[in-house]
N, C-alpha and C positions, 0 to 999 in steps of 0.2 A: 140318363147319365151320359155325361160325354166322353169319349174315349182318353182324351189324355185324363179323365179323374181317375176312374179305371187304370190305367197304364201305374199313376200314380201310386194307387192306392195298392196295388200286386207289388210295385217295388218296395214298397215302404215294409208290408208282408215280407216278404224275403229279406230284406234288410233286418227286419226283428225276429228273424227263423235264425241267420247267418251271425246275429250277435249271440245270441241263448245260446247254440251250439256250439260257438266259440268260450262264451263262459264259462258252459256246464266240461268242457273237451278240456281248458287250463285247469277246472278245478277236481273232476275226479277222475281223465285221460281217456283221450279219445277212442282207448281200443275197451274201455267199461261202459261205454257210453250203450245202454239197450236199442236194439232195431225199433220199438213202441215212439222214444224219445227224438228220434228223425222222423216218423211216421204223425205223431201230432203236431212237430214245427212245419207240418204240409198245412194243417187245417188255420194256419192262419192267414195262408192266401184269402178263402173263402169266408172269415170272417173280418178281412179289413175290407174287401169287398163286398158284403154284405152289410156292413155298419154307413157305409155312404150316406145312405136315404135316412137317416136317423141324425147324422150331423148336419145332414143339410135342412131335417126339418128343427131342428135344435138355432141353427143357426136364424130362424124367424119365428120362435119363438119368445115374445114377450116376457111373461110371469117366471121370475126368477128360478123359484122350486121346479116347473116343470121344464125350464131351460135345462138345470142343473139335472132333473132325472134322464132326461135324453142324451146329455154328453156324457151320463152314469154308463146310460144303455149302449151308448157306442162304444164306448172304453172298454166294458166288460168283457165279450169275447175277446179280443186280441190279446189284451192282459192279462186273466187269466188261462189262459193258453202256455202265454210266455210265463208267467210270474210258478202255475200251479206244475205243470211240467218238468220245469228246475226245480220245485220241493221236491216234488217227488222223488229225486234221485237221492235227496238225503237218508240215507238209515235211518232210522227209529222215528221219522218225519209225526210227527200231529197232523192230521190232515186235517181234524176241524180247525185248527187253532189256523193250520195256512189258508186254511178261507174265508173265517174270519176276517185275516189281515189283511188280505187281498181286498174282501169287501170294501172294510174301514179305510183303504188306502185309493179306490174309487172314489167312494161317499166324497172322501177330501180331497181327490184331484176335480171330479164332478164339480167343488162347488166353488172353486180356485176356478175352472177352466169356465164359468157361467159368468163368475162374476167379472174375469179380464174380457171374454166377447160378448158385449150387450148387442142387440139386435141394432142395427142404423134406421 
């Protein structure tokens, strides 16, 4: 992997750590906000960097469904990271019901995001 993808892909991490924090701080104030809640918008440096090798084999990937499961596989960590993170801070949250949603909201971007990049 080349350095400016990497460069890239650490920014784009912090860019999606520095918006969730901003979200969660307007919506229920930055001085409620748990030390846990800064501590996992870390772990999304190391999973948009880690998802690289999956959108790049995604990207030469023919067969539509297995296109669609590798842009699934790359989506997942960073999303939910960002997505399950923020429930959590809700009281009385459903955890299964937010991961469900989370899932079903992958599935549908996965097959949206496969079928605008066909392979060249």
């Amino acid at each position: 992997m080349s350095s400016p993808l990497i460069r890239a892909a650490v920014l784009t991490g912090v860019g999606i750590a520095v918006i969730n924090i901003l979200f969660a701080g307007t919506r229920y104030g930055f001085a409620t906000l748990p030390v846990w809640f800064y501590a996992v918008q870390l772990l999304l440096l190391p999973a948009m960097v880690y998802t690289l090798r999956i959108f790049g084999q995604a990207l030469r990937t023919r067969p539509y469904v297995q296109r669609a499961a590798l842009y699934a596989l790359g989506w997942a960590p960073p999303y939910l990271i960002y997505s399950l993170s923020g429930e959590l801070l809700r009281p009385g949250v459903n955890v299964g019901a937010a991961v469900v949603s989370a899932i079903v909201f992958l599935l549908i971007f996965a097959a949206v995001f496969a079928a605008i990049r066909k392979p060249q």
